[in-house]
C-alpha positions as CSV (number, residue, x, y, z in Angstrom):
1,X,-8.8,26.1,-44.3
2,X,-11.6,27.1,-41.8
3,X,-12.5,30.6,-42.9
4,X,-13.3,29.2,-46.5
5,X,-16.4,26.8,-45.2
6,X,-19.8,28.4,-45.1
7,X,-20.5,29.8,-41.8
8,X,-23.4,27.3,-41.2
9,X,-20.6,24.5,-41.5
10,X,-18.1,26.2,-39.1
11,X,-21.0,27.0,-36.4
12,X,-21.8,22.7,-36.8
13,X,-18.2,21.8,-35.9
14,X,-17.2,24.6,-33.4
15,X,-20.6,23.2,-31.8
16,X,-18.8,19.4,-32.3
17,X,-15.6,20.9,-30.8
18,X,-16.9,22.0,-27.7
19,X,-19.4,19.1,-27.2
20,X,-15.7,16.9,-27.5
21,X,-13.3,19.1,-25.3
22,X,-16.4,19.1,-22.6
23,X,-14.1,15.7,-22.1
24,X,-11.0,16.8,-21.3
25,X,-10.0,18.4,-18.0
26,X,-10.1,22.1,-17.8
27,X,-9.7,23.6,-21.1
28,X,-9.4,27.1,-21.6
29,X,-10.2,29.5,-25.2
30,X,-12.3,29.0,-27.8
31,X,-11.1,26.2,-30.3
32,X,-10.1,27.1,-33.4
33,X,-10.5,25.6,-36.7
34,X,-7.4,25.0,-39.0
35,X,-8.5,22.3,-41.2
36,X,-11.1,20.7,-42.6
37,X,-10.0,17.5,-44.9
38,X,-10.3,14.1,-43.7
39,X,-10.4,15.3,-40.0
40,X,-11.3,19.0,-38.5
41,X,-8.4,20.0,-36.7
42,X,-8.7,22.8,-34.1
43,X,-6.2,24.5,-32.0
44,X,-6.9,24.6,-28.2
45,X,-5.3,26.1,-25.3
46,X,-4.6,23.5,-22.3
47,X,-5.8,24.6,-18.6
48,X,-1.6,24.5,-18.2
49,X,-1.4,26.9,-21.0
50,X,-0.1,24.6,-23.3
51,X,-1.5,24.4,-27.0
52,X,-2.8,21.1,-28.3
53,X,-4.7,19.9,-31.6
54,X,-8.1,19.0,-31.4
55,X,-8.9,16.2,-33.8
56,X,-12.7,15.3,-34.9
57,X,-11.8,12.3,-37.4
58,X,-14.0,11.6,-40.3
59,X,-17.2,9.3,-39.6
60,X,-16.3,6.1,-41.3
61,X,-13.3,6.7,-42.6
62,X,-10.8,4.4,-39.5
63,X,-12.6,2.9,-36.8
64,X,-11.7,2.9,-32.8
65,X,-9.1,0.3,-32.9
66,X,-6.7,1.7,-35.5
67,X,-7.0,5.5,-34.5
68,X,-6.1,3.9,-30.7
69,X,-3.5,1.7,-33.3
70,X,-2.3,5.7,-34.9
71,X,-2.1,7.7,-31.4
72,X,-0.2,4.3,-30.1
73,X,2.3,4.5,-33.1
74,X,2.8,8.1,-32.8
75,X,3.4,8.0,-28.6
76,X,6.5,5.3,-29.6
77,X,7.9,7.5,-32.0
78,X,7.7,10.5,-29.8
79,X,9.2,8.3,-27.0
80,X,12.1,6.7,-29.8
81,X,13.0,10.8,-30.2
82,X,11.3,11.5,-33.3
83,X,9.5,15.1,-33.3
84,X,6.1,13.8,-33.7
85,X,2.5,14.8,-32.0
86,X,1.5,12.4,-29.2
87,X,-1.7,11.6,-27.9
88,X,-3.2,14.0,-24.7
89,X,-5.4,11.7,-22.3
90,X,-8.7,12.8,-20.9
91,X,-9.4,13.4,-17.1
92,X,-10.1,9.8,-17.1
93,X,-7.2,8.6,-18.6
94,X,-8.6,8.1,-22.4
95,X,-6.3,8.5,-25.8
96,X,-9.7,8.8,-28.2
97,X,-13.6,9.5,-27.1
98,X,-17.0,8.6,-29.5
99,X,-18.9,11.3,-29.8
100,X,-22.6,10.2,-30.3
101,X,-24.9,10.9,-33.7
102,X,-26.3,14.4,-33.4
103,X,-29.1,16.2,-35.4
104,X,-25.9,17.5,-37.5
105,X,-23.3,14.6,-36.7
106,X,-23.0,11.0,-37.3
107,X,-21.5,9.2,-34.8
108,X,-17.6,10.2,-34.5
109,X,-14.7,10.0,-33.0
110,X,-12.2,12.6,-31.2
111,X,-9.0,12.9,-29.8
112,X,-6.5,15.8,-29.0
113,X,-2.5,15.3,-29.6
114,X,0.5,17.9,-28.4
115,X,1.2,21.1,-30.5
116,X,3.9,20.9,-32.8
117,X,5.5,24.0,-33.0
118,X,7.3,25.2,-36.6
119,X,5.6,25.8,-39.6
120,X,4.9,23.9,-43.0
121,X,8.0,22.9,-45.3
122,X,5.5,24.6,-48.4
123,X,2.1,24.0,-50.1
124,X,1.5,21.8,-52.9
125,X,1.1,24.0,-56.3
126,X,3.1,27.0,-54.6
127,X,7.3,27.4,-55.1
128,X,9.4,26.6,-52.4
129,X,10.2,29.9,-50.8
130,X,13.9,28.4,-49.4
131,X,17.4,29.0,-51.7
132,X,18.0,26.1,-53.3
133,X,20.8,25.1,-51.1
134,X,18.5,25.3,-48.3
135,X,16.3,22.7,-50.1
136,X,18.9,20.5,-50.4
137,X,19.9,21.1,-46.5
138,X,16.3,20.4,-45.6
139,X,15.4,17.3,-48.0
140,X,19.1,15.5,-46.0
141,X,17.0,16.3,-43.0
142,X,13.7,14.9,-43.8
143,X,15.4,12.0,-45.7
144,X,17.4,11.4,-42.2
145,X,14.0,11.8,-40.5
146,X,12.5,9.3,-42.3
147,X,14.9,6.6,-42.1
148,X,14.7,7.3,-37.7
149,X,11.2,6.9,-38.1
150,X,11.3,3.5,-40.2
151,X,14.0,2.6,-37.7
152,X,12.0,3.1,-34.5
153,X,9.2,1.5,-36.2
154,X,11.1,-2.0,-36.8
155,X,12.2,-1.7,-33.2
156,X,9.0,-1.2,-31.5
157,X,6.9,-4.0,-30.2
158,X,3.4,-3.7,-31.5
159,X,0.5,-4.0,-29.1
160,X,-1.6,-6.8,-29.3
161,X,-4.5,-5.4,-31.1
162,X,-2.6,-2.7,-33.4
163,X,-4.1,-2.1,-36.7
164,X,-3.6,0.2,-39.5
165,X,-4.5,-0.1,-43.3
166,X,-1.5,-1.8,-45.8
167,X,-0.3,0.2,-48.7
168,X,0.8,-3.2,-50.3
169,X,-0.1,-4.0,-53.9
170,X,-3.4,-4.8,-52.7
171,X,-4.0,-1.7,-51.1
172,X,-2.8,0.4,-53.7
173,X,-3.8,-1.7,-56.8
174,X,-6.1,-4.5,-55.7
175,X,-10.1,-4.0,-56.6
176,X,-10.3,-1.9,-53.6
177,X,-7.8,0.7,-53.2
178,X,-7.4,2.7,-50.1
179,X,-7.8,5.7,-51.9
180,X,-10.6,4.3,-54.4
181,X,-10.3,2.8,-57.7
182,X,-8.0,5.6,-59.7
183,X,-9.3,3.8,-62.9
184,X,-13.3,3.3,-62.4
185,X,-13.7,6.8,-61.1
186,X,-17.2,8.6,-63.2
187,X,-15.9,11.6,-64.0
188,X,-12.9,9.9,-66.1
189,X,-13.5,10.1,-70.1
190,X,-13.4,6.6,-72.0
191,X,-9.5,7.1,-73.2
192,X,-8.5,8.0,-69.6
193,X,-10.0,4.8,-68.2
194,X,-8.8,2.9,-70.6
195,X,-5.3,4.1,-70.5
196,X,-5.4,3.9,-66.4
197,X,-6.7,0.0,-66.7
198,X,-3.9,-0.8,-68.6
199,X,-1.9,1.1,-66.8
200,X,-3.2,-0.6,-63.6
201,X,-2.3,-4.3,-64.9
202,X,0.9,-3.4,-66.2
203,X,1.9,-1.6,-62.6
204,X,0.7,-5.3,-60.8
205,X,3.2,-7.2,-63.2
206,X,6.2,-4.3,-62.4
207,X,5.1,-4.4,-58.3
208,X,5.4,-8.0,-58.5
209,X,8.9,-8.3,-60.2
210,X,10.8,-5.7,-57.9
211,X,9.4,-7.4,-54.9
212,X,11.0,-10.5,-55.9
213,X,13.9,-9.1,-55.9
214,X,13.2,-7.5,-52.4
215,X,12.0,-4.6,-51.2
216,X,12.1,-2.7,-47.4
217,X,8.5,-3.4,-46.0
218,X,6.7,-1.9,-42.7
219,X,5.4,1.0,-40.9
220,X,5.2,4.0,-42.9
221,X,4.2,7.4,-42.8
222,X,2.5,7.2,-45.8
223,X,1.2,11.2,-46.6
224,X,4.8,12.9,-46.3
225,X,3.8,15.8,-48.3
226,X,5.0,19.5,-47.9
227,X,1.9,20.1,-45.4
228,X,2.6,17.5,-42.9
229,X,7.0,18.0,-42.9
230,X,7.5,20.7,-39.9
231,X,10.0,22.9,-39.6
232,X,10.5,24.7,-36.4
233,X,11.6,28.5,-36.5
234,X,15.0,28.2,-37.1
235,X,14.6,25.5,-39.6
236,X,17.3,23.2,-37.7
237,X,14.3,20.5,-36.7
238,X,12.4,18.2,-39.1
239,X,8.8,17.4,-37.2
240,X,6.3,15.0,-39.0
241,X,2.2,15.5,-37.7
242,X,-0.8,13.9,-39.5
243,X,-0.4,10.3,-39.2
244,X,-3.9,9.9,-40.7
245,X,-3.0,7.6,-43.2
246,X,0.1,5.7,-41.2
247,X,0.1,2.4,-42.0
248,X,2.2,-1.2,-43.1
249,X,3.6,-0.5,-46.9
250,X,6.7,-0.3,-48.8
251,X,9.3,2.6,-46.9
252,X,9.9,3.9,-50.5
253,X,6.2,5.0,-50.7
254,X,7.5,7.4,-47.7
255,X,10.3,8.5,-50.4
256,X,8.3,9.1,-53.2
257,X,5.4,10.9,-52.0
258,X,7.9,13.4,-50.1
259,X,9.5,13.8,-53.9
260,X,6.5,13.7,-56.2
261,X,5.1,17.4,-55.6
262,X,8.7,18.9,-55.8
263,X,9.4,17.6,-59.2
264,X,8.7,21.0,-61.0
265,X,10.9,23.0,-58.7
266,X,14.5,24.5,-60.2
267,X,16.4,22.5,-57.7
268,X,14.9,18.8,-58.3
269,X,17.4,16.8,-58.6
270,X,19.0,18.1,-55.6
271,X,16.4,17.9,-53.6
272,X,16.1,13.9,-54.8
273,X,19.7,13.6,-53.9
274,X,19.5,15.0,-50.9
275,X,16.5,12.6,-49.7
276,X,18.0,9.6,-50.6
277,X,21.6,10.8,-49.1
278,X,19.8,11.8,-46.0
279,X,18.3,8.6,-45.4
280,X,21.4,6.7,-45.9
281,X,23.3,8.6,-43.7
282,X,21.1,6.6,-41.3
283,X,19.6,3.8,-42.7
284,X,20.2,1.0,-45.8
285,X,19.0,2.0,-49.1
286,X,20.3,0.0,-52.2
287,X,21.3,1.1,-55.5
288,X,18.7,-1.2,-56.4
289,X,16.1,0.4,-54.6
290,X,16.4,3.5,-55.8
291,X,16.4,2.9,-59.1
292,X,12.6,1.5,-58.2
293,X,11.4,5.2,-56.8
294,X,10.0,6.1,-60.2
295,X,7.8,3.3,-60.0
296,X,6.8,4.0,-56.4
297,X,6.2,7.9,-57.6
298,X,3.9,6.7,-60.3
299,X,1.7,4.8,-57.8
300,X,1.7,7.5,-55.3
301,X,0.6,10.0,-57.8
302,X,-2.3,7.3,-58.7
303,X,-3.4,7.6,-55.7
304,X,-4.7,11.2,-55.8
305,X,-6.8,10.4,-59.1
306,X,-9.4,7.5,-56.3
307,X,-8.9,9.8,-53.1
308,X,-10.0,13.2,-55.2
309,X,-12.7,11.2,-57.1
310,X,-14.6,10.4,-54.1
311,X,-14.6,13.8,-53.1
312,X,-15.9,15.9,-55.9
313,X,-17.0,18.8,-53.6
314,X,-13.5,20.1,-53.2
315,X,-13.1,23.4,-55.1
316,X,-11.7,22.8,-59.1
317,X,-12.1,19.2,-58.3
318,X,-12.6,18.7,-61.8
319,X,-9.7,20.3,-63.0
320,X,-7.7,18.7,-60.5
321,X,-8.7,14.9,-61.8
322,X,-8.1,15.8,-64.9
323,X,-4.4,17.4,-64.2
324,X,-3.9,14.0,-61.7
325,X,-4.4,11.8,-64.8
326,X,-2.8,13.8,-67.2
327,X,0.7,13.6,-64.6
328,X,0.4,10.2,-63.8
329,X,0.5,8.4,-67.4
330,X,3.0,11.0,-67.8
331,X,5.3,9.4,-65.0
332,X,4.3,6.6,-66.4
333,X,5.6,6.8,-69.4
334,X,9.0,7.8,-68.5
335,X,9.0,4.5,-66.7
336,X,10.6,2.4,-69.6
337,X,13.0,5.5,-70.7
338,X,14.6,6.2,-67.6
339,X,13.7,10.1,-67.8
């Protein structure tokens, strides 16, 4: 969150804030800072009133033609129905602005999308605070979410130049990861690399056999943790934001990674239940299929162990990796026993 940077960090980006809103017609408020991960996020009030997010995207990390590619994706899924930020022009008419290199800044880009109203489903390594019937009322919802989403995708035409990065088996096993390589990371010991190499060529064979045998392949989500699943006040609307990471992949990545940081609470296997029942009350998922979402949770949870890795300045970072690896040949494990 913003209030746990050092000051001399929040002064830089409230300074990068205002040097980005300066392109958007009348804007009124200070912004203010929510998050600071792969983006800083700020909240902004609109000249109309209206409150927006302000998004300054990590130098590097997706350049102009996919973010354009991300705001495009999200504006069809808002059109299709699905409660989903959508991009906010500038005066002139732009979706996303480059901000030039500054004394503080590397060249960057910016962009503002609609306010989604609600609040978080939970936070990763705190208890859900709903009943456990609620849980299970909630995960039909975000399951039934889902499968709108993967069905709006199929439908849509793409533009021309859309691009967005594939969470295939190259992208999530391949020599260069999305997320980094979860088994060459520096800070592993000897027996955790080891373990995670072996574990990497043994995931490739297991990939390659289920896809054979088909699997449901396209746009995805791709980050549907607790953090980015919205639920508005009354808790009868399911709204997805951060579409960050949105790209081409397997739609049971979607599943698993909305599943893998609930797996300690009381009500699991509801919750599980509840997903999958969700998402066939409105769209086709095989027997067959399910019985690969173990698979898909292991390589979700894989990813953590590249993307925290690469950034060892995050608080407990250490600890973290160290939990990530210990959870992942875990799942791993279980993979042959059907626990």
């Amino acid at each position: 969150m913003g209030d746990q940077l050092p000051q001399t960090i929040r002064d830089g980006l409230q300074e990068r804030a205002l040097e980005a809103l300066g392109h958007w017609a009348a804007l009124a408020d200070e912004p203010v800072l929510l998050k600071y991960r792969e983006n800083a996020v700020f909240r902004i009030t609109l000249a109309g009133g209206q409150s927006a997010a302000l998004r300054l995207h990590r130098p590097g990390y997706h350049d102009a033609t996919s973010l354009r590619s991300e705001l495009d994706l999200m504006a069809a899924l808002r059109r299709g129905g699905l409660s989903v930020p959508s991009p906010v022009p500038t005066g002139n008419g732009k979706n996303l602005i480059c901000l030039p290199e500054s004394g503080r800044f590397p060249e960057q880009y910016a962009d503002v999308v609609s306010w989604v109203d609600g609040a978080a489903l939970g936070q990763s390594g705190t208890p859900l605070s709903q009943s456990s019937e609620t849980q299970a009322d909630l995960f039909f919802r975000i399951g039934h979410a889902m499968a709108t989403m993967h069905d709006l995708a199929d439908v849509w035409s793409l533009p021309a130049d859309f691009r967005r990065p594939a969470w295939n088996a190259e992208g999530l096993l391949g020599e260069k990861p999305l997320w980094g390589r979860f088994w060459d990371c520096p800070e592993l010991s000897g027996d955790e690399t080891s373990a995670l190499s072996a574990l990497r060529d043994d995931l490739l064979h297991r990939l390659a056999d289920v896809q054979r045998h088909g699997l449901d392949y396209g746009l995805i989500h791709a980050d549907l943790v607790r953090e980015n699943i919205f639920l508005t006040a009354d808790e009868n609307q399911v709204a997805f934001i951060d579409f960050d990471d949105a790209g081409y992949g397997f739609r049971l990545f979607d599943l698993a990674t909305a599943l893998l940081k609930n797996r300690q609470e009381p009500a699991y296997a509801d919750i599980e239940s509840a997903l999958i029942a969700g998402y066939r009350s409105r769209r086709g998922l095989s027997d067959a299929a399910v019985q690969s979402l173990p698979l898909f949770m292991v390589l979700r949870s894989l990813t953590y162990i590249g993307w925290l890795a690469e950034r060892p300045e995050i608080p407990n970072a250490a600890e973290r990796l160290s939990r990530y690896v210990a959870e992942s040949l875990e799942l791993a494990r279980k993979l042959d026993t059907g626990a």
